[in-house]
N, C-alpha and C positions, 0 to 999 in steps of 0.2 A: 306338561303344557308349554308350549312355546310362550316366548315374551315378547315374539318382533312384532312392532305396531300393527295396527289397523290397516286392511288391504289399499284404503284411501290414498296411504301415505306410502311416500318411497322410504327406503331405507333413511336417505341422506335426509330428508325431510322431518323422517322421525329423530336421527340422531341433533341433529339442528335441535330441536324443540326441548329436545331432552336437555341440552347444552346451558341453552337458556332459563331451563326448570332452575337447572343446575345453582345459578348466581340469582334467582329471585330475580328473573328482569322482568316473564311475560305469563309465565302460568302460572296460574289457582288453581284451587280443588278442581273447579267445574271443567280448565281448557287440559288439566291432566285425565280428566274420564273422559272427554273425547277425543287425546290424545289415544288412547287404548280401545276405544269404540268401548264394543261390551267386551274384550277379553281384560283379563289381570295379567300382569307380570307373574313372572314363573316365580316361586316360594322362594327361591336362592338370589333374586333379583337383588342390588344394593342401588338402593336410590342415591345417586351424588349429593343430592344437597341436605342428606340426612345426615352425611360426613362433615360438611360443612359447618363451624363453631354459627350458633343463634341464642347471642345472649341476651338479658332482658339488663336493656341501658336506660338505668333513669337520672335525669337532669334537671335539678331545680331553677325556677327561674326566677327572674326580676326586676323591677326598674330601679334606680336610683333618679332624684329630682330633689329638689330645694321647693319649700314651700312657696305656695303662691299666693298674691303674685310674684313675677319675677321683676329684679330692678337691675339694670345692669347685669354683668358678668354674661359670659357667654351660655350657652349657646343664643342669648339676648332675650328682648323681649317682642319684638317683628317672627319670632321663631315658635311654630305652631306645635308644642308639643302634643298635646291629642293626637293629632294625626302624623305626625311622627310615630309615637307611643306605638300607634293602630298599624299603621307601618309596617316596624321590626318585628312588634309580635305576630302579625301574618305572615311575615316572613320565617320565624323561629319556628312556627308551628308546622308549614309545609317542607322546611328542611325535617324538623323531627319526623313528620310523616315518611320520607322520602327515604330515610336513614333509618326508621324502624325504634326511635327514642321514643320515653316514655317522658313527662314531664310533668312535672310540679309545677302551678305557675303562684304565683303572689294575684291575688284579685285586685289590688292597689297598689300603684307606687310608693317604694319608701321615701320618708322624708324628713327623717330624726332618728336621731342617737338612738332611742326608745326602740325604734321600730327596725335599726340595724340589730341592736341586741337580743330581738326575741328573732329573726330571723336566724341569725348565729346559731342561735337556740333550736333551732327548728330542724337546721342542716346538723347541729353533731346530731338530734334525736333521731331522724329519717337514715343518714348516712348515704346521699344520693350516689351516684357515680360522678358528679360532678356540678358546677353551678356555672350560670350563665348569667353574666349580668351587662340590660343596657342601662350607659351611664347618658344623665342627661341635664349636666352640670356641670361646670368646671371644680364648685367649689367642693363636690363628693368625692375627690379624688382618698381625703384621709379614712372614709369610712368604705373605699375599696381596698385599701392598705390592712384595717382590721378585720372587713369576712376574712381574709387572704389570711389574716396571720393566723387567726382562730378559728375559724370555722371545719377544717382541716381536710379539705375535699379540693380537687382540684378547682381554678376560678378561671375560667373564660370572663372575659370585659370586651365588650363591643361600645366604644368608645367612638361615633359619628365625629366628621370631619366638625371643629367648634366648638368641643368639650375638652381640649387639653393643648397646651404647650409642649414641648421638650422637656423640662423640666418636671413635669407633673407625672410623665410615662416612664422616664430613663431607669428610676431603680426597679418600680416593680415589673416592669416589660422586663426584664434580667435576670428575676428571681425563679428558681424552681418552686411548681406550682400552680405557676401564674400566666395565662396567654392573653398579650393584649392587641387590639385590634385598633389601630385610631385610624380611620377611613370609612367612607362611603361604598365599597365594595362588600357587600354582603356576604359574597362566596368564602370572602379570607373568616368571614367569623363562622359561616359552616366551617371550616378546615377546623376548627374549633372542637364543632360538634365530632366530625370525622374522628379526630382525638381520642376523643373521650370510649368512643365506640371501639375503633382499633386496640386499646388497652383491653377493654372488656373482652376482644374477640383472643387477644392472647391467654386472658387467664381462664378462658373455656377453651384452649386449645391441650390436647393431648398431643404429640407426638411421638411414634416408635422410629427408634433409632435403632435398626435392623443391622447388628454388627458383632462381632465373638460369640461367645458360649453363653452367654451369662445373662439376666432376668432381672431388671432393679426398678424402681420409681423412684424419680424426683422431682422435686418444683422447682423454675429458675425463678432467682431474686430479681428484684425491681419490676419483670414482666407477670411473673404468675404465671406461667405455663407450665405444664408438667410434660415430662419425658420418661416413656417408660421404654426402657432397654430389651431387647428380645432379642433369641440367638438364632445369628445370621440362618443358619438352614432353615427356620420356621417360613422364610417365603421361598425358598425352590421345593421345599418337599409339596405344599400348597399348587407349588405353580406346575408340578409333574401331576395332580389331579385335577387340573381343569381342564374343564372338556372344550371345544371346541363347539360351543351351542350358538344359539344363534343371534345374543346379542355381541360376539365375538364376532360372527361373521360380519355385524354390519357396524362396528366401532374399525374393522376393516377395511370394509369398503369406502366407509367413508372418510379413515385416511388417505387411502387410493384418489380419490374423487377431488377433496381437499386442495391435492397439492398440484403446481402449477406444471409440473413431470416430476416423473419417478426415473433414478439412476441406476443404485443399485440393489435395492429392495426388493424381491422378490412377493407372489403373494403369500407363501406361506412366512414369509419376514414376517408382513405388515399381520398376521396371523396370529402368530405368535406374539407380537408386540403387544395384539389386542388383548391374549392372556395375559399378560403381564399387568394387562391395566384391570381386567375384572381378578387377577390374584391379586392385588395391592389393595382392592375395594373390601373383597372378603374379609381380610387381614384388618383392614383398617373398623372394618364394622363388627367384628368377631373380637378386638383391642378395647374397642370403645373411642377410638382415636379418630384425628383428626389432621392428620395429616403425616408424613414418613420422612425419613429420609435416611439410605440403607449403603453399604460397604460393594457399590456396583462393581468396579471394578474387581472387587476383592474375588466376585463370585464369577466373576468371567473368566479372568486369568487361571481363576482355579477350575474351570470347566465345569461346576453345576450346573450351571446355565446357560443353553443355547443361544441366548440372545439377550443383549443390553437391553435394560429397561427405559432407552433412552423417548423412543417415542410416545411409551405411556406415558413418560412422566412431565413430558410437552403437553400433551393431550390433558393430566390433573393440573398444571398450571393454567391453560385457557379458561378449566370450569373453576379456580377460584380455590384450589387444593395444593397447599404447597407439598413437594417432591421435591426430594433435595438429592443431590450425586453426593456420592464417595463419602455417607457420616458423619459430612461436615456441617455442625450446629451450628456453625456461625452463618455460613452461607443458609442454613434456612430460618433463622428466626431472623436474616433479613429479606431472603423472599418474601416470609410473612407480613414483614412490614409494607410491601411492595404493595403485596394483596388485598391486607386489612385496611391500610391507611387510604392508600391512594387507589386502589379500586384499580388493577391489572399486573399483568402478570411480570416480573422479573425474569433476570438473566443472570444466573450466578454464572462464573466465569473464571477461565484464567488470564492475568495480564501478563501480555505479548507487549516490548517495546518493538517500535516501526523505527528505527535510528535514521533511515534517511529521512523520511519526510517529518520524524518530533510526533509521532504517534503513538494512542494506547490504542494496542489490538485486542478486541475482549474476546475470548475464542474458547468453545464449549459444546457439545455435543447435545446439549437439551436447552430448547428455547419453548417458548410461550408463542402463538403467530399471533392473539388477540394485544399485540403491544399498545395497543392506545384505549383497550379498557376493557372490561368483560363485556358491555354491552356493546362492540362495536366489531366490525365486520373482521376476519385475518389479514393477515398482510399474507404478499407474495412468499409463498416457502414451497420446499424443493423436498423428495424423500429420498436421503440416503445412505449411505449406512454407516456404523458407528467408523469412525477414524481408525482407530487406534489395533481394530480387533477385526475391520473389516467384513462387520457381522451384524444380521439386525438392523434395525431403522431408528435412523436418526433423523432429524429436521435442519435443514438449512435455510434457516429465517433469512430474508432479504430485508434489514433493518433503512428508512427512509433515509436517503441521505438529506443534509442542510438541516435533520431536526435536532433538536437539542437534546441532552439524557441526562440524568442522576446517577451518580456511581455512589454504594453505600457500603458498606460494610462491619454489621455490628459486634461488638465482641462478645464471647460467651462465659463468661453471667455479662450481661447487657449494659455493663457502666462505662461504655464508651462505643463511637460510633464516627465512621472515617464518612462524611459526603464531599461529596466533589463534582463539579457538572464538567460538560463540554458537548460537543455539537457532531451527529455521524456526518464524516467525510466518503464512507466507502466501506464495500463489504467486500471479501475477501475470498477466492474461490482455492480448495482443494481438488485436485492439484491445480497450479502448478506449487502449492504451499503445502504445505504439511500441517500437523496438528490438528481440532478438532473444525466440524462442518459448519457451525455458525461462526462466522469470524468478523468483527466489524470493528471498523476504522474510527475510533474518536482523536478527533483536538482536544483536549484538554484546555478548559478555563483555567487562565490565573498561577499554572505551571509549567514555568519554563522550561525544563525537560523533561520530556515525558518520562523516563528510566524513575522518578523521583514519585512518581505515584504510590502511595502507599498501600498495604493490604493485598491479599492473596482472595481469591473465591470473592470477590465484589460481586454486586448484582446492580447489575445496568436496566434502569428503567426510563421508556421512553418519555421524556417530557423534563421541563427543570421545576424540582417539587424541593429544589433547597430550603423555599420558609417554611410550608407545612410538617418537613422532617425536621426542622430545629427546632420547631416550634411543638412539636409531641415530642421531644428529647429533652426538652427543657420545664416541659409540664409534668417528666415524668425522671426527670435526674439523671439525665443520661448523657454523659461529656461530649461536645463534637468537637471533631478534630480534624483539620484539611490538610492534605497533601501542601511540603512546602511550595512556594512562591516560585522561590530562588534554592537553588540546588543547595545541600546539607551534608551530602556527600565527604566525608572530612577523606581528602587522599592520603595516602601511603606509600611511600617509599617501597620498592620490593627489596626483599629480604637478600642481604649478600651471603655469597655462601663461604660458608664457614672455609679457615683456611688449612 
């Protein structure tokens, strides 16, 4: 039985919907049965967003308050906490909703030593994924001090503009742990919840690591993810039995469709490519896995395979599946962060210095077009073929110039983490340059020479997400570390030759 949609819908129409199935933006049960009219997907069909990690994230909640009435001390007594209270928790509830959280709430505000200690109590007995607490007193600052020390789960504090000094936030804002919030912007205490969820989505993350001979399982420390190793020929022998059916034809076509012109891609390219992306689905759902990242190069140069996997694995970035080049773990458990935390797709990459103009050039053959979020429309991109091998389809993302980016880079086991922002000045076309087809011009924030950038395989994401990544790196122990300022570079004499 075929699988291509219902005659109603075009190909690009059906792949679009499917897209969106993909990251949970738009379809249910109900708009997926008439997404397919009366037919069913074909029995070998792999649903994307059944690959996709969906863990069950739950978040205890809370107020903290000082009994009433209030006499002095902030946040005063003109200060209507009820409707305050009513507030934040409408607002906590429709983030949880929105974010897919489960939550514990407290039915009354705490407001005694008594009633922190049986809550304490309540979180080691439950063991939530995390707690949430609004503070709504100055003078509760010491019994957020002890959930934090004892309770042993992580503690979010949304602390409204009124409930705290400088001095009341500066140690425990600094502790691993602990993320606090002292502002009236709501979205920075969702980044909170975002947190809490992106943890959870790595330790229900599988990935195969597609590379040598050889079969293993392990868990990475600090994140929970596990990595199971599988040898490289299990996706070409795979990718030599798939057939050219007819959800291949139209993951085709509407790469073809997609893009703003095609260079050098062929359609049996863009054909192939589409194999590439239902072998990688079989594999990942035949694993149990949750996402790849395989020894590309390894298998082109050695001719198993006719075509880089570069545009399928553009294609599993936009649906929210990270794909990682060339078996580098580091480069993908910070895609993942890209995807779990911040909601879009990364750019792992290599840095290119620009020496005349003080530029990092981030340059790579597999981009994401959905750069500003899963739920938001592509950017400009181009189809063509792989750089280096002049083979296959690649993507040449047209990154926005004047907007800002994140460059991150986390290390593998995950106890450190390079961020660094700057701003795209310019993207870069092959020829008349060499190297790979996405090429894009950043200025660098706050480093004086660009050559001083730190880290190999960064991933550039569009937007500046520097406090929400500190802020999950420090809730979860994980050291950040910035590109120097001022150059570090110790010089060197060269070496005289011996006489």
């Amino acid at each position: 039985m075929s699988h291509n949609c219902c005659t109603c819908l075009s190909r690009r129409q059906c792949l679009g919907l499917l897209s969106s199935a993909a990251i949970g933006l738009t379809l249910g049960k109900e708009s997926q049965a008439s997404l397919w009219g009366s037919r069913k997907p074909a029995p070998d069909y792999v649903d994307i967003d059944k690959i996709r990690p969906h863990p069950k994230v739950c978040v205890a909640y809370a107020v903290l308050e000082e009994k009433r009435p209030y006499w002095l001390g902030w946040p005063g007594t003109s200060y209507d906490l009820d409707a305050r209270q009513k507030e934040y928790k409408a607002k906590f509830d429709d983030s949880c909703k929105r974010l897919g959280i489960d939550a514990e709430c407290e039915p009354q505000p705490i407001n005694n030593d008594d009633g922190v200690t049986a809550f304490i109590n309540k979180l080691k007995d439950k063991k939530p994924d995390g707690v949430f607490i609004t503070l709504q007193s100055i003078f509760d600052w010491p019994r957020i001090k002890k959930i934090h020390g004892e309770a042993g789960v992580p503690v979010i504090v949304f602390a409204p503009v009124g409930v705290c000094f400088t001095g009341h936030v500066r140690d425990i804002s600094h502790q691993i742990g602990a993320y606090v919030v002292s502002s009236l912007d709501w979205s920075a205490a969702e980044d909170g919840l975002r947190m809490i969820r992106a943890k959870r989505m790595y330790e229900e993350t599988r990935v195969l690591w597609i590379r040598s001979d050889k079969r293993a399982d392990t868990v990475m420390d600090k994140l929970g993810m596990k990595i199971r190793a599988i040898p490289r020929n299990t996706f070409n022998e795979l990718f030599d039995k798939m057939p050219e059916n007819e959800e291949v034809k139209d993951v085709s076509a509407d790469m073809r469709h997609a893009a703003k012109r095609i260079v050098e891609p062929t359609k049996q390219d863009c054909l192939n490519a589409a194999r590439v992306y239902t072998t990688a689905k079989r594999l990942m759902a035949d694993e149990q896995a949750n996402a790849l990242s395989m020894d590309c190069l390894g298998m082109v140069s050695s001719k198993v395979m006719p075509t880089p996997p570069c545009g399928a694995w553009a294609r599993f970035q936009d649906e929210g599946i990270t794909a990682g080049c060339e078996a580098d773990m580091h480069g993908a458990i910070s895609l993942m962060l890209s995807s779990y935390l911040l909601g879009r797709p990364g750019y792992m990459n290599d840095p290119v210095p620009e020496t005349a103009k003080n530029l990092l050039i981030a340059s790579h053959c597999v981009s994401g077009t959905r750069i500003r979020g899963f739920d938001k429309p592509s950017v400009t991109h181009i189809l063509r073929s792989h750089s280096e091998s002049n083979l296959g389809v690649s993507i040449q993302v047209i990154w926005p110039v004047g907007e800002p980016v994140t460059l991150l880079n986390l290390s593998s086991p995950p106890n450190e983490i390079i961020v660094d922002t700057g701003t795209v000045v310019g993207n870069v076309d092959t020829p008349p340059a060499g190297g790979c087809r996405t090429s894009v011009e950043i200025r660098m924030d706050n480093v004086e020479d660009a050559r001083d950038v730190k880290g190999f395989h960064q991933v550039v994401v569009l937007g500046n997400h520097k406090r929400i990544v500190e802020g999950f790196c420090q809730l979860y122990g994980i050291n950040v570390v910035r590109s120097p300022e001022h150059s570090d570079y110790q010089k060197k004499e060269p070496a005289k030759p011996k006489a």
